[in-house]
N, C-alpha and C positions, 0 to 999 in steps of 0.2 A: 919398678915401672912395668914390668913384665906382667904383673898381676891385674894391675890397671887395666893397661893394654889388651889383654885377655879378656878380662870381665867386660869391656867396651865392645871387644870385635864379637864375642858370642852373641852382648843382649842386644845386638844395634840391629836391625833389619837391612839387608844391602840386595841392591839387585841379582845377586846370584843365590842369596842363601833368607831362610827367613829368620827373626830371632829367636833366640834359647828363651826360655823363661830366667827368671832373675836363680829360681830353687836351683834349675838345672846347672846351670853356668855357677853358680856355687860350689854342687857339687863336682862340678869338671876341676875347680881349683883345691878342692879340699883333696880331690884323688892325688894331685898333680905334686901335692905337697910334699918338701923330700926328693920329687923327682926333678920335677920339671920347674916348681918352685920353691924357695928359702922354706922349709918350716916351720921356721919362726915369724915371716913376716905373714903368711897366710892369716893364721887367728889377730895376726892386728889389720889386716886388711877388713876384717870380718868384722873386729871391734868398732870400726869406726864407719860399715855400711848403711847407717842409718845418715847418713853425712855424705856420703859420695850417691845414694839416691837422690837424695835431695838438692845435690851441684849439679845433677845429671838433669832431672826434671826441669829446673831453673834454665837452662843451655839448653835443650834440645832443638835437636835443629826443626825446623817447620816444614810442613811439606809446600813444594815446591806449587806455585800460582802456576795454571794453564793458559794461556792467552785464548781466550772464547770469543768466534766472531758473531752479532745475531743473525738468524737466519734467516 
């Protein structure tokens, strides 16, 4: 879950911070490997990115409607 989790908060854009690229946030998890996460699960999280891009694009949230009064 940590791997997820990671990969979601780096590529998401959030009001304090903007998003990683997808390469970058890769390589933050491939460093992390060993340390910070399973080594083992890293290259199967990797295996199966072509699949969790594609959950991700399906689900993205939408940007939020402004209420616009006319002038």
């Amino acid at each position: 879950m940590a791997i997820a989790d990671v990969f979601d908060a780096l590529t998401t854009e959030r009001p304090y911070k903007k998003a990683w690229s997808v390469d970058d946030a890769l390589a933050n998890l491939q460093e992390g490997a060993g340390r910070h996460f399973d080594p083992v699960l890293v290259p199967l999280f990797l295996s199966v990115l072509p699949d969790i891009l594609a959950i991700r694009e399906r689900w993205k949230e939408q940007p939020a409607l402004t209420s616009q009064t006319p002038a």
